[in-house]
PDB file with one MODEL, atoms N, CA, C and O in Angstrom:
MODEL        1
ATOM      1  N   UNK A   1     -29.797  -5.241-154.464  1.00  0.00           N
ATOM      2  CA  UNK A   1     -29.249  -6.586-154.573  1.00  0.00           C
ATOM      3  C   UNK A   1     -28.718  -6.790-155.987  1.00  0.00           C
ATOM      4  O   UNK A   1     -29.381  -6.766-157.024  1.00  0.00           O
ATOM      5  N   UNK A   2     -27.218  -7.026-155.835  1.00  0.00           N
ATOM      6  CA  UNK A   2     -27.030  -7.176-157.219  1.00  0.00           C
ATOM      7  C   UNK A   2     -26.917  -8.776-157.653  1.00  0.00           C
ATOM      8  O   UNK A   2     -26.443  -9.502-156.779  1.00  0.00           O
ATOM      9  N   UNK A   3     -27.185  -9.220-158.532  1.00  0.00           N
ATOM     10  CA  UNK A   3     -27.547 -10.769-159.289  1.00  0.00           C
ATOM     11  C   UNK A   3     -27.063 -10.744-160.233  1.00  0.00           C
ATOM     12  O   UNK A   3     -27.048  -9.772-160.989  1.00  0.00           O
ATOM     13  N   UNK A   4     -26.325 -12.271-160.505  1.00  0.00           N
ATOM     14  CA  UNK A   4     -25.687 -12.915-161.316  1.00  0.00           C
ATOM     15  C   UNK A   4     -26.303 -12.720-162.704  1.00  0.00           C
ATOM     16  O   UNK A   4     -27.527 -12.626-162.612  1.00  0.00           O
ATOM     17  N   UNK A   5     -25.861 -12.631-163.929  1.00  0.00           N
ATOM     18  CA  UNK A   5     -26.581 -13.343-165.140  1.00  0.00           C
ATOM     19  C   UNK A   5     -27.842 -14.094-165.318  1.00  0.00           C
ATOM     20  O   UNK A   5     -29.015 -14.008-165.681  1.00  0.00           O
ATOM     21  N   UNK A   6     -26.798 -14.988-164.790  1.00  0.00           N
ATOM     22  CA  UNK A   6     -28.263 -16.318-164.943  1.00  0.00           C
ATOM     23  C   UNK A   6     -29.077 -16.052-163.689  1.00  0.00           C
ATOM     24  O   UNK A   6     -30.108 -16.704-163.854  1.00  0.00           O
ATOM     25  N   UNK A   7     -29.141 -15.425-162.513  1.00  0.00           N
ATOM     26  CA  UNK A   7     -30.386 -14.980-162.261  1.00  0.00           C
ATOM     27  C   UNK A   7     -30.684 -14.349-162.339  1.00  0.00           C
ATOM     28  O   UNK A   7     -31.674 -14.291-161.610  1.00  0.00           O
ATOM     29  N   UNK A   8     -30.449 -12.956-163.194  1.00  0.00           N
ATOM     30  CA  UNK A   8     -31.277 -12.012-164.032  1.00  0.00           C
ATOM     31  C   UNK A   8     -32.280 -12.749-164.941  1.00  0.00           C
ATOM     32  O   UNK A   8     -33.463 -12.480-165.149  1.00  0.00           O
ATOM     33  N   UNK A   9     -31.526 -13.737-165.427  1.00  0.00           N
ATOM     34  CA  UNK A   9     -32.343 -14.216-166.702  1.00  0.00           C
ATOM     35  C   UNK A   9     -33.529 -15.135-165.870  1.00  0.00           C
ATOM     36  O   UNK A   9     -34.489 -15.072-166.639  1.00  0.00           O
ATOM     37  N   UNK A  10     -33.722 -15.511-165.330  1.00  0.00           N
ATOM     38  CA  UNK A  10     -34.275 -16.757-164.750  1.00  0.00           C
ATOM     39  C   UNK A  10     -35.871 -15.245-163.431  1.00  0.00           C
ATOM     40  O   UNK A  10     -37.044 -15.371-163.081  1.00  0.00           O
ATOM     41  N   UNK A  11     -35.088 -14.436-163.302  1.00  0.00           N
ATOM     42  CA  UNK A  11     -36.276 -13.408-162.627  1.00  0.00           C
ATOM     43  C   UNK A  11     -36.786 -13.056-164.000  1.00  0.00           C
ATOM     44  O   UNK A  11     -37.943 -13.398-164.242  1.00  0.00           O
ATOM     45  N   UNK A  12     -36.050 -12.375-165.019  1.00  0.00           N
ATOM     46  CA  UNK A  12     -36.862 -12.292-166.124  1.00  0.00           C
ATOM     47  C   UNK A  12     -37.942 -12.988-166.627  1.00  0.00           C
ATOM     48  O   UNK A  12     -39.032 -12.609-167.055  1.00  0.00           O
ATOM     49  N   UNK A  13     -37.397 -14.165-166.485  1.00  0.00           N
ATOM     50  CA  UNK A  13     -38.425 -15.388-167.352  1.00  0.00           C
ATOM     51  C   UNK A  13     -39.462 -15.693-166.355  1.00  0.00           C
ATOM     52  O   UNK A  13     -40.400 -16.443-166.625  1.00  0.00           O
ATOM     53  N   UNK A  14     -39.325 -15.157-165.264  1.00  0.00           N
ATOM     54  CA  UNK A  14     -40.467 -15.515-163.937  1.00  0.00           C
ATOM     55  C   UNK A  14     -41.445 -14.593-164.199  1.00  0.00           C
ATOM     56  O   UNK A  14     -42.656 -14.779-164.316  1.00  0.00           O
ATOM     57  N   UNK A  15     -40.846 -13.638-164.276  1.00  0.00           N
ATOM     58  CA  UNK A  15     -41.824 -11.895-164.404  1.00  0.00           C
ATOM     59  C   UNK A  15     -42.353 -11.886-165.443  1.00  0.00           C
ATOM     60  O   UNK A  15     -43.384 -11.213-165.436  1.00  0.00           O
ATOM     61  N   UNK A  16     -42.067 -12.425-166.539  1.00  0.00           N
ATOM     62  CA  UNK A  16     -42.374 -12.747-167.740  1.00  0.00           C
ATOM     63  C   UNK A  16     -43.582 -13.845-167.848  1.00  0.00           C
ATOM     64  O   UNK A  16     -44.419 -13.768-168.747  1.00  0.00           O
ATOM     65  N   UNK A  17     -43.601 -14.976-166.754  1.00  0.00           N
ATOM     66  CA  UNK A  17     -44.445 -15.726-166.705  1.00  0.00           C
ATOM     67  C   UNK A  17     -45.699 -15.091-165.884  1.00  0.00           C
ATOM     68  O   UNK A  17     -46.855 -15.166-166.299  1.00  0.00           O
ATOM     69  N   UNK A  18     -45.319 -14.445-164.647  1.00  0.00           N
ATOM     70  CA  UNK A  18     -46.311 -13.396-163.699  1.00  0.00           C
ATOM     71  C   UNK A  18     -47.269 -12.407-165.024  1.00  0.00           C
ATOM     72  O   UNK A  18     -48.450 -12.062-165.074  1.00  0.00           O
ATOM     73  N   UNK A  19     -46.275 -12.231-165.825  1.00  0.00           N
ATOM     74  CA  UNK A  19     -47.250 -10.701-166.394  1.00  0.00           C
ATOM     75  C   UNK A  19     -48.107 -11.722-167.081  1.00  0.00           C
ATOM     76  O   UNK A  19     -49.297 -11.455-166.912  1.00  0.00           O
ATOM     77  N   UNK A  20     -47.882 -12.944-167.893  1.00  0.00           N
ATOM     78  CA  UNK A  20     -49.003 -13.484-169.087  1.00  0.00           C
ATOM     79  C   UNK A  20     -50.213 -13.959-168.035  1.00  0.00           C
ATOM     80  O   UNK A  20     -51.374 -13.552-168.055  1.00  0.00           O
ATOM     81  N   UNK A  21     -49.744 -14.741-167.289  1.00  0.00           N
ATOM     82  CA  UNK A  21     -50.872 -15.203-166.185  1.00  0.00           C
ATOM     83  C   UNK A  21     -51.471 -13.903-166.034  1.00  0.00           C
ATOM     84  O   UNK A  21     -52.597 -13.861-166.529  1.00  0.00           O
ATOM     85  N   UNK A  22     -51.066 -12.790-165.490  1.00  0.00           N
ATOM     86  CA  UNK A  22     -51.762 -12.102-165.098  1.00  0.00           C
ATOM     87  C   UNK A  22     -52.742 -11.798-166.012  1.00  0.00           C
ATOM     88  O   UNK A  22     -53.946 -11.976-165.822  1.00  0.00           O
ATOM     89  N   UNK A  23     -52.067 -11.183-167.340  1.00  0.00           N
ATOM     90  CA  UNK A  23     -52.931 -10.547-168.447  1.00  0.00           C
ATOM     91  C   UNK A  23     -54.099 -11.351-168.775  1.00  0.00           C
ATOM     92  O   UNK A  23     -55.160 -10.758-168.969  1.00  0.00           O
ATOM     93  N   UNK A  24     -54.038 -12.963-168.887  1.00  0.00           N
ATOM     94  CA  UNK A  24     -54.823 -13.730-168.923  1.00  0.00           C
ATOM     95  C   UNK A  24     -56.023 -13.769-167.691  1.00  0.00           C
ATOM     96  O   UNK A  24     -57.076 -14.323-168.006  1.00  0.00           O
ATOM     97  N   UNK A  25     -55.935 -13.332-166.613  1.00  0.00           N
ATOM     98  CA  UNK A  25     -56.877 -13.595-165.578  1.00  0.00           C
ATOM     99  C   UNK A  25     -57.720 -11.841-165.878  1.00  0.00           C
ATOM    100  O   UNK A  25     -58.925 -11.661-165.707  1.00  0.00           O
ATOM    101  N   UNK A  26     -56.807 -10.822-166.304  1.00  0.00           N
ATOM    102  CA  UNK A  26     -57.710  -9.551-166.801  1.00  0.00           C
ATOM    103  C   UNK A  26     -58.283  -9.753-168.019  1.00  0.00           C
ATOM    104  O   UNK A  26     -59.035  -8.829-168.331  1.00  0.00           O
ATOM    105  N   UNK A  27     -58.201 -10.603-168.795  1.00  0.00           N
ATOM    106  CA  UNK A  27     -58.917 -10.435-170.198  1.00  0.00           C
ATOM    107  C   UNK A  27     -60.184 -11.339-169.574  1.00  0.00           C
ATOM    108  O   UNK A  27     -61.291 -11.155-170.081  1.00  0.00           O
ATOM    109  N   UNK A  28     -60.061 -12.212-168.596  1.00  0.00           N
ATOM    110  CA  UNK A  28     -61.304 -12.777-168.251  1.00  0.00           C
ATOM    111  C   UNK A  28     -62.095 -12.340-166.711  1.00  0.00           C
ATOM    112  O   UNK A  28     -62.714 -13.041-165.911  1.00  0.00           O
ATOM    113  N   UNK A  29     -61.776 -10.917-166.712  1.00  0.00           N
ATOM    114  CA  UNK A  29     -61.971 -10.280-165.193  1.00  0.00           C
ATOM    115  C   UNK A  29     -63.329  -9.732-165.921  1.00  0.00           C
ATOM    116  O   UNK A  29     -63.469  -9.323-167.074  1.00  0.00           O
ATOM    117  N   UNK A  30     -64.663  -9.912-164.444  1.00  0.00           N
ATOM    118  CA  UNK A  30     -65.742  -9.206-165.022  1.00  0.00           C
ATOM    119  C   UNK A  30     -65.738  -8.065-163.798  1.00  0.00           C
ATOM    120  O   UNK A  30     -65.862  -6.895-164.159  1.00  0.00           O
ATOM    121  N   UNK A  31     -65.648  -8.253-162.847  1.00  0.00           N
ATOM    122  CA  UNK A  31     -65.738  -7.428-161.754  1.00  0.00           C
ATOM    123  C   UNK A  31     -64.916  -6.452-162.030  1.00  0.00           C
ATOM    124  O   UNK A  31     -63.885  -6.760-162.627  1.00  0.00           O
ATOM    125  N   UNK A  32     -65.142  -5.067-161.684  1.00  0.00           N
ATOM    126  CA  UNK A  32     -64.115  -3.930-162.075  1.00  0.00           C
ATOM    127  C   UNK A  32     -63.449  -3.443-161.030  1.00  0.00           C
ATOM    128  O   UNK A  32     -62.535  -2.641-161.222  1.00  0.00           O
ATOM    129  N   UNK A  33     -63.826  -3.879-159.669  1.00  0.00           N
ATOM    130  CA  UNK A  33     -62.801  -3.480-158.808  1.00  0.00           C
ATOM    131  C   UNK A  33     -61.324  -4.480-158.968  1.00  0.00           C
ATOM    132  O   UNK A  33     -60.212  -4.141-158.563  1.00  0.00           O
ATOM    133  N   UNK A  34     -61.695  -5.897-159.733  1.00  0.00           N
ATOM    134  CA  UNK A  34     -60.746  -7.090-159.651  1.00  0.00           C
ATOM    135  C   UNK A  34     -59.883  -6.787-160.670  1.00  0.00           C
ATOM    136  O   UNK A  34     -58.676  -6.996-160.543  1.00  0.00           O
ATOM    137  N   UNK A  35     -60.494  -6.182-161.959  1.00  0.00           N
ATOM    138  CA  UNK A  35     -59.811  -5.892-162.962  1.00  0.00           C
ATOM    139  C   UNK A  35     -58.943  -4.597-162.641  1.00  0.00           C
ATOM    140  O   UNK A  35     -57.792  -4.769-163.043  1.00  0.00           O
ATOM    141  N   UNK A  36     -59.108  -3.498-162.114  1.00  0.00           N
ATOM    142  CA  UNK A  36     -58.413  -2.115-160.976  1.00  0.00           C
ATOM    143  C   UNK A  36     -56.963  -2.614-160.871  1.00  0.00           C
ATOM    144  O   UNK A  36     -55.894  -2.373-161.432  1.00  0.00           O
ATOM    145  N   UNK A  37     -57.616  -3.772-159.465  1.00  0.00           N
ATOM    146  CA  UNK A  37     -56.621  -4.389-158.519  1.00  0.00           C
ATOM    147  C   UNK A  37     -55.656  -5.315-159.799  1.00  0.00           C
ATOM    148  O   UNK A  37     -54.489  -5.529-159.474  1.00  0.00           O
ATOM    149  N   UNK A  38     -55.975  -5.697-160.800  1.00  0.00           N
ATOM    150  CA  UNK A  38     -55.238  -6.741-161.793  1.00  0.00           C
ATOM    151  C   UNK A  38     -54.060  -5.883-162.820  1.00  0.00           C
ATOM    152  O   UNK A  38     -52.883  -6.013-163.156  1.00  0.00           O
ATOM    153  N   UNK A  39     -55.127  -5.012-163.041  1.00  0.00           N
ATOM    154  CA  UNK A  39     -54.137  -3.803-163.883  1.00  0.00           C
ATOM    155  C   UNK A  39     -52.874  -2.954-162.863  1.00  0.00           C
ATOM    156  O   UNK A  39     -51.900  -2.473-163.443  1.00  0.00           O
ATOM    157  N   UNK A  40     -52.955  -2.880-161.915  1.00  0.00           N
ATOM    158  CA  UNK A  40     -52.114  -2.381-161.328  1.00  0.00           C
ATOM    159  C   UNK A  40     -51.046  -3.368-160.639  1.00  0.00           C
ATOM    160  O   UNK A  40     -50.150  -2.846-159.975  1.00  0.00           O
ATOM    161  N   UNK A  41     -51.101  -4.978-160.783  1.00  0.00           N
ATOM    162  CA  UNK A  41     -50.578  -5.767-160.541  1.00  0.00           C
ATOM    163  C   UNK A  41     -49.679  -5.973-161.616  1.00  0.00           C
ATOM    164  O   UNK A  41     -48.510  -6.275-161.378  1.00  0.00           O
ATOM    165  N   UNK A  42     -50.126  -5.833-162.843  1.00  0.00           N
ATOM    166  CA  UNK A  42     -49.739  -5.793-164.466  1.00  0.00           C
ATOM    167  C   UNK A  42     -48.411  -4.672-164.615  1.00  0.00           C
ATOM    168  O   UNK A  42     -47.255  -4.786-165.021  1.00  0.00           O
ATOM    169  N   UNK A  43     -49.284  -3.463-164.023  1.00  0.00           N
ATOM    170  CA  UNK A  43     -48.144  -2.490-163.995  1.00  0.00           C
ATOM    171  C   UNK A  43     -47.203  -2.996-163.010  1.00  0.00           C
ATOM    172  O   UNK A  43     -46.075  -2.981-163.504  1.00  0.00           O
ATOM    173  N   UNK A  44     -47.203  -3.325-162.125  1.00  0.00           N
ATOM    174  CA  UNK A  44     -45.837  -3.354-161.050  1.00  0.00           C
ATOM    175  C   UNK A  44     -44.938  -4.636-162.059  1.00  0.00           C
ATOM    176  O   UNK A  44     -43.805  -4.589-162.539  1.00  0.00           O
ATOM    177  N   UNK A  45     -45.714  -5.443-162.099  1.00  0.00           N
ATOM    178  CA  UNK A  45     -44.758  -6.677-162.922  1.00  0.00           C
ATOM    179  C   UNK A  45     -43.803  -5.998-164.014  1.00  0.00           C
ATOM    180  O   UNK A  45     -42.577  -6.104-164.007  1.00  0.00           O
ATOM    181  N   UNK A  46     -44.631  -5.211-165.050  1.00  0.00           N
ATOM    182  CA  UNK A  46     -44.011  -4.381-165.672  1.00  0.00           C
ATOM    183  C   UNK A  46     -42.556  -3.391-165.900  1.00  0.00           C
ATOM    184  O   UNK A  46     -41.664  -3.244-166.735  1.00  0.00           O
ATOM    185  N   UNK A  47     -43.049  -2.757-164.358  1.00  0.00           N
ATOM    186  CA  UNK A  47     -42.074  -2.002-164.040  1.00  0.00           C
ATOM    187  C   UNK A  47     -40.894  -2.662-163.712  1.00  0.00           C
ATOM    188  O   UNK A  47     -39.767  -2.292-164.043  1.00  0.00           O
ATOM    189  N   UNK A  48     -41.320  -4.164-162.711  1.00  0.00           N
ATOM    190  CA  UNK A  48     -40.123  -4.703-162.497  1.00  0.00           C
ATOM    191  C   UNK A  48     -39.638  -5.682-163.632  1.00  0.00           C
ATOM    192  O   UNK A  48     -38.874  -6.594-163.319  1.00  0.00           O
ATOM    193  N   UNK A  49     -40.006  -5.546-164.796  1.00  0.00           N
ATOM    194  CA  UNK A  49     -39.442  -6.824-165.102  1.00  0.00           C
ATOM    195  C   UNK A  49     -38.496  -6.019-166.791  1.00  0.00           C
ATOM    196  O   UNK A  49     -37.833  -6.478-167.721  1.00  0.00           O
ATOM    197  N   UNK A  50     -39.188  -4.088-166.182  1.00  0.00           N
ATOM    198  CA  UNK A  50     -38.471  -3.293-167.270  1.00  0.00           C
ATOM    199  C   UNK A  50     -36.891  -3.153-166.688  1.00  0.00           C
ATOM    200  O   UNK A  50     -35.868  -3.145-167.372  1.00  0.00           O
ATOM    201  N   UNK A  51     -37.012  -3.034-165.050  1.00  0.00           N
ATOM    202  CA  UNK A  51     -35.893  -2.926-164.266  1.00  0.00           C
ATOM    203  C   UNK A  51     -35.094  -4.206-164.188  1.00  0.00           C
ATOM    204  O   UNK A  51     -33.918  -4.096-163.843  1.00  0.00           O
ATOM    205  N   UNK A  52     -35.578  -5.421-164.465  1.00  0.00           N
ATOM    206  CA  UNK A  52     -34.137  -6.383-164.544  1.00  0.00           C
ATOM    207  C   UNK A  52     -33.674  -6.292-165.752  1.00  0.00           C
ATOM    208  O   UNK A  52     -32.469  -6.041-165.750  1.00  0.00           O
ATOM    209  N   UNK A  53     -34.175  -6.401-166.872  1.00  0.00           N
ATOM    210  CA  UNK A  53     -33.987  -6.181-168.075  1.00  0.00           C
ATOM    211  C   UNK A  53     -32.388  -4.794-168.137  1.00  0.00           C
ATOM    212  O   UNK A  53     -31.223  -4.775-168.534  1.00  0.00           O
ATOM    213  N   UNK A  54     -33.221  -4.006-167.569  1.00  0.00           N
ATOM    214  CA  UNK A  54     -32.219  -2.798-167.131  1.00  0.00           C
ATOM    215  C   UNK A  54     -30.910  -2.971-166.823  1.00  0.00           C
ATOM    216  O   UNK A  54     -29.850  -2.489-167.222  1.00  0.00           O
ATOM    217  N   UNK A  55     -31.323  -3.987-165.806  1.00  0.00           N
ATOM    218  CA  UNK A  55     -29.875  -4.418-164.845  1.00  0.00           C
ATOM    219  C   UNK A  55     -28.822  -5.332-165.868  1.00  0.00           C
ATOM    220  O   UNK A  55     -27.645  -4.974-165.913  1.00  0.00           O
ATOM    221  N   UNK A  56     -29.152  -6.208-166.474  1.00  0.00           N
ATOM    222  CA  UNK A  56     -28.850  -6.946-167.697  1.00  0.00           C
ATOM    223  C   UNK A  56     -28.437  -6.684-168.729  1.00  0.00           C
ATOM    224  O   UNK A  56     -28.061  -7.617-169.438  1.00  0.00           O
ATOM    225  N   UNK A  57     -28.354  -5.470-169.166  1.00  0.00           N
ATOM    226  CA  UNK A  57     -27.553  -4.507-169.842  1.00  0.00           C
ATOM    227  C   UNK A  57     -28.067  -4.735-171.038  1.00  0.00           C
ATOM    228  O   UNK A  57     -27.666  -4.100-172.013  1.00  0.00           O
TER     229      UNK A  57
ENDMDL
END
């Protein structure tokens, strides 16, 4: 799917909001299967939010 500018920028700033929430709910994760499942949520956000960035030149 290819996307406009301004909604590159606007998924950016979403994915951008997904990863801090997230990071914030792992710095206060005690359970280690939750923290697993959180870190690998971290990574996908990651990946996608290295790939719009990408797209955005």
């Amino acid at each position: 799917m290819i996307m406009n500018r301004v909604e590159l920028l606007e998924a950016i700033e979403n994915t951008q909001k997904n990863i801090n929430s997230v990071k914030e709910m792992l710095s206060t994760a005690t359970d280690q299967n939750a923290a697993s499942d959180l870190r690998a949520k971290l990574k996908s956000l990651l990946n996608t939010h290295i790939e719009l960035m990408d797209q955005l030149g």
